[in-house]
C-alpha positions as CSV (number, residue, x, y, z in Angstrom):
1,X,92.3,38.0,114.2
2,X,94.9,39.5,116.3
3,X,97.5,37.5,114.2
4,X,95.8,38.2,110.5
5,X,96.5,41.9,111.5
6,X,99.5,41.9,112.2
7,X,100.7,39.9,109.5
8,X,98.7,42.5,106.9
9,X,100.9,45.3,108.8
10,X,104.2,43.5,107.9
11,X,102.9,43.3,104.5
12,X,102.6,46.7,104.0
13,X,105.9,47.6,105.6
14,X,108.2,45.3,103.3
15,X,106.0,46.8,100.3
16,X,106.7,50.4,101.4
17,X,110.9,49.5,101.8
18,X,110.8,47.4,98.6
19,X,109.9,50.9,96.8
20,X,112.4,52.8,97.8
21,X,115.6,53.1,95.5
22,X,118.6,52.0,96.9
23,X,122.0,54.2,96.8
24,X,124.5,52.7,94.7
25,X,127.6,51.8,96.6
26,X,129.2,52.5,93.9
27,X,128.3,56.4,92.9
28,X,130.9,58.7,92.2
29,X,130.6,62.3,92.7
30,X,131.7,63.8,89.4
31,X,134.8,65.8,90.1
32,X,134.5,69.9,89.6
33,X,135.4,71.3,86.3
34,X,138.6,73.0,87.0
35,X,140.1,75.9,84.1
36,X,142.2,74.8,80.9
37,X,144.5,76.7,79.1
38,X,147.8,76.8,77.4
39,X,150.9,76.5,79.5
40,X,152.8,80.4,79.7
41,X,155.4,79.5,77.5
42,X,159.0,80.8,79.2
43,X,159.6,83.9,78.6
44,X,162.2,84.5,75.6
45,X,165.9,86.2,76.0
46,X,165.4,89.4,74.3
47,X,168.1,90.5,72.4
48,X,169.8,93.9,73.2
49,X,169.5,95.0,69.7
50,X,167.6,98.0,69.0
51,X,165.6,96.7,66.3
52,X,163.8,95.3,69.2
53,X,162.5,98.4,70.2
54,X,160.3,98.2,66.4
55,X,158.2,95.0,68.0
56,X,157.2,96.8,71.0
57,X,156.2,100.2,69.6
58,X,152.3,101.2,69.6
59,X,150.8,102.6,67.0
60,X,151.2,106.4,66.7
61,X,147.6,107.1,66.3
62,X,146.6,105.1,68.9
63,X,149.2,106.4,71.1
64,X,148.8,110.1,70.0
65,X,144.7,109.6,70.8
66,X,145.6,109.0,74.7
67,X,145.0,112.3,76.8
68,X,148.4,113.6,78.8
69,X,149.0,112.5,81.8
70,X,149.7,115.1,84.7
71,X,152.0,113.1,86.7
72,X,154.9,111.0,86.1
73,X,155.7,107.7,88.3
74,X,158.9,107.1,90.3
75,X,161.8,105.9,88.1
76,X,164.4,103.5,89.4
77,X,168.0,104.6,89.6
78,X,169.5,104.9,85.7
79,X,172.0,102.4,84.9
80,X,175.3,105.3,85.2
81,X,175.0,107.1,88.2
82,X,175.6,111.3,88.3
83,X,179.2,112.0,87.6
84,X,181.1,114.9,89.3
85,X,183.3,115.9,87.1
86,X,182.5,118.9,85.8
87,X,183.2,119.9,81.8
88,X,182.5,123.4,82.1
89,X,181.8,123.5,78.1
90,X,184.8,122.3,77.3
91,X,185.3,119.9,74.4
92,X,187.2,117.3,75.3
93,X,186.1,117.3,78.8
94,X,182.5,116.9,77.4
95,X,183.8,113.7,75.4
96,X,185.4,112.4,78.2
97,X,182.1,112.5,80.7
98,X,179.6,111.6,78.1
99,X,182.2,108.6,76.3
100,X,182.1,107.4,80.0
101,X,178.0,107.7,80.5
102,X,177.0,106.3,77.2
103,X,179.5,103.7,76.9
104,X,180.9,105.4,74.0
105,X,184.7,106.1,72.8
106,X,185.0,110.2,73.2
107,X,186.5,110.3,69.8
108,X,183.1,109.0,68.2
109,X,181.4,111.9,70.1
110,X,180.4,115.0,67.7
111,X,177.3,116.7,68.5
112,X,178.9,118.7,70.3
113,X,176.5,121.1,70.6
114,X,174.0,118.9,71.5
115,X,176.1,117.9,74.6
116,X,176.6,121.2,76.1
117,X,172.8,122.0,76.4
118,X,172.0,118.4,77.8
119,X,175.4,119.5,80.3
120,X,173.6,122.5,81.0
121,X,171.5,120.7,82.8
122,X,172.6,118.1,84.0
123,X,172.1,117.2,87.2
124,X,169.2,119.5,87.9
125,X,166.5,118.3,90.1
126,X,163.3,116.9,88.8
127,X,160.7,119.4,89.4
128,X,156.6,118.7,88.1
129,X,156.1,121.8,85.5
130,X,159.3,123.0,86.4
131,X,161.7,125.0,83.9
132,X,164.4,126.8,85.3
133,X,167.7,125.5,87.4
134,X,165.5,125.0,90.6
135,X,163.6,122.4,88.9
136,X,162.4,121.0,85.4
137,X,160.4,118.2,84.1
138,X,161.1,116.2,81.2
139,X,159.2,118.0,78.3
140,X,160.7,121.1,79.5
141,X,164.2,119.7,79.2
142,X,163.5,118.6,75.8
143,X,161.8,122.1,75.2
144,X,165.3,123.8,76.5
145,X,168.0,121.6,74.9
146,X,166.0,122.1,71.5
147,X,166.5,125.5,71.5
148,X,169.6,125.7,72.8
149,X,171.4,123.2,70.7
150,X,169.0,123.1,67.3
151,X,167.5,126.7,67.6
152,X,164.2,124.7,67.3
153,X,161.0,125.9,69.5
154,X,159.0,122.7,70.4
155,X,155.4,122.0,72.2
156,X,155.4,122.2,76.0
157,X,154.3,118.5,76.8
158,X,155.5,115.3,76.3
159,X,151.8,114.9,74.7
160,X,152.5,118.0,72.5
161,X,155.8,117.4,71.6
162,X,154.8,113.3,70.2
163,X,151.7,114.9,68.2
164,X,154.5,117.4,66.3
165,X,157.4,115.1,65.9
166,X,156.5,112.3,63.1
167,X,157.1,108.9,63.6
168,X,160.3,106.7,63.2
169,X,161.8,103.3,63.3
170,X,164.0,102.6,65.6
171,X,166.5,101.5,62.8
172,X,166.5,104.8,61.6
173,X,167.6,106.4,65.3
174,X,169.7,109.0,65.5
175,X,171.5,111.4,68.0
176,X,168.7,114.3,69.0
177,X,165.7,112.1,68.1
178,X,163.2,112.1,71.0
179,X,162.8,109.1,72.8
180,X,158.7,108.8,74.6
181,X,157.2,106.6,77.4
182,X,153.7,105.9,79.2
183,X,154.6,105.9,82.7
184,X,151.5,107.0,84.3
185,X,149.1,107.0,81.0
186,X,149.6,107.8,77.8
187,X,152.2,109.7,76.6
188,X,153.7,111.1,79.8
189,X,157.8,110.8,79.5
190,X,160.0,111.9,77.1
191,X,164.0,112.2,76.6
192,X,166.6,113.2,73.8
193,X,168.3,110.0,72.4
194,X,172.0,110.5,72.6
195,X,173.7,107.5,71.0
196,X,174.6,103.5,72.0
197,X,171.1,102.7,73.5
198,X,170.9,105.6,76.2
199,X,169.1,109.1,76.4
200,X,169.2,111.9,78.5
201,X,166.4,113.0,80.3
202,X,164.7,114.8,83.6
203,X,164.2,111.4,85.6
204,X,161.5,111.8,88.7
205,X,164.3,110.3,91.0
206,X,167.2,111.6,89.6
207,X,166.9,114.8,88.1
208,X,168.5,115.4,85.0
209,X,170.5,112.0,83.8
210,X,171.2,109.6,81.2
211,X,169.3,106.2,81.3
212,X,169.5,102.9,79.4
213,X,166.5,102.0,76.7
214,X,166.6,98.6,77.6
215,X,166.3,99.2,81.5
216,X,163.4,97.1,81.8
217,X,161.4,100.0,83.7
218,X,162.0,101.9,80.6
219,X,161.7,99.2,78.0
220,X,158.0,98.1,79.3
221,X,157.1,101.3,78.8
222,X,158.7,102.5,75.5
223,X,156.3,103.7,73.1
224,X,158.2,105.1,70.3
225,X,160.5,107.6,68.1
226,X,160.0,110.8,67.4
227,X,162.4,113.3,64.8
228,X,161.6,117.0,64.7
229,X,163.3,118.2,62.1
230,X,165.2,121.9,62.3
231,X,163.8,124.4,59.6
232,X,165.9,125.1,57.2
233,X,168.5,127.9,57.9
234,X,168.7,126.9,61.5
235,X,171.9,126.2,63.5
């Protein structure tokens, strides 16, 4: 009887393995999605043309819609470094020092009047809400050398001056226009174009200078062309 038992045990074992599935040997663990996208294509040689500047300009209205910003990031050091000459108004001497930082011949150069008052300044530290020769800021620069060289009164701020000035290509650029970046947010830098690519301004790191459009600091931040036009009967 002994024997019957344990032969009905076995029997119940080999039934109770028999139900179990086996793993396949030959499972594969699906492998984990991983992301797909388009390969970056390289990054095209932009051309130094200034019709360039057209494809990367914002819209004014959406531009003008973005609050000031109240300060201005650190700039990198402009393409021409400060010069030490000195022009004291003269003519000729002006030609001479702004041929040399705008890459110009002095002969082409005739807003003269226009290169005194950025002269006057020149040089001058940059100074957050500043306006005088201790210190000045960019949209009081702008505000200075308008007067001084157009005998046109113009907004305050950078954000000021883009809502009056109306809207330009960069085709139709000329000598005085007003050049304006986003640098911290918005509408926050500004500078007086001056001819060949380059505009004078009152950079955070070096005061009063002339800097290149297409300095990629400045050209990843461009946001357009402004003209504000003198009255008539103005100088």
């Amino acid at each position: 009887m002994i024997r019957n038992l344990l032969i009905a045990t076995c029997i119940i074992l080999m039934a109770s393995c028999s139900s179990t599935k086996p793993v396949s040997s030959t499972a594969v663990k699906k492998p984990i999605a991983t992301q797909t996208g388009s390969t970056p294509k390289p990054a095209e040689t932009q051309k130094k043309d200034i019709r360039f500047l057209d494809q990367i300009t914002t819209n004014p209205e959406i531009a003008s819609s973005i609050p000031d910003a109240k300060t201005e990031q650190k700039e990198p050091k402009p393409v021409f470094a400060k010069t030490t000459s000195s022009s004291n108004g003269d003519a000729s001497a002006l030609k001479q020092k702004y041929g040399e930082l705008l890459g110009k011949d002095p002969d082409q150069i005739e807003n003269i009047d226009l290169l005194k008052s950025v002269d006057e300044w020149y040089g001058t530290r940059y100074k957050m809400g500043g306006c005088s020769k201790t210190g000045i800021d960019c949209s009081a620069f702008v505000q200075a050398v308008y007067l001084s060289a157009f005998g046109l009164a113009v907004p305050r701020t950078a954000f000021e001056q883009f809502k009056a000035a109306y809207h330009i290509s960069a085709t139709e650029m000329r000598e005085g226009d007003l050049v304006f970046f986003n640098t911290t947010g918005g509408v926050s830098h500004v500078g007086i174009y001056m001819g060949n690519n380059k505009f004078a301004h009152a950079s955070v790191a070096r005061g009063v200078t002339v800097s290149d459009l297409f300095d990629p600091y400045y050209l990843k931040r461009f946001l357009g062309i402004g003209r504000i036009e003198k009255p008539m009967g103005t100088r």
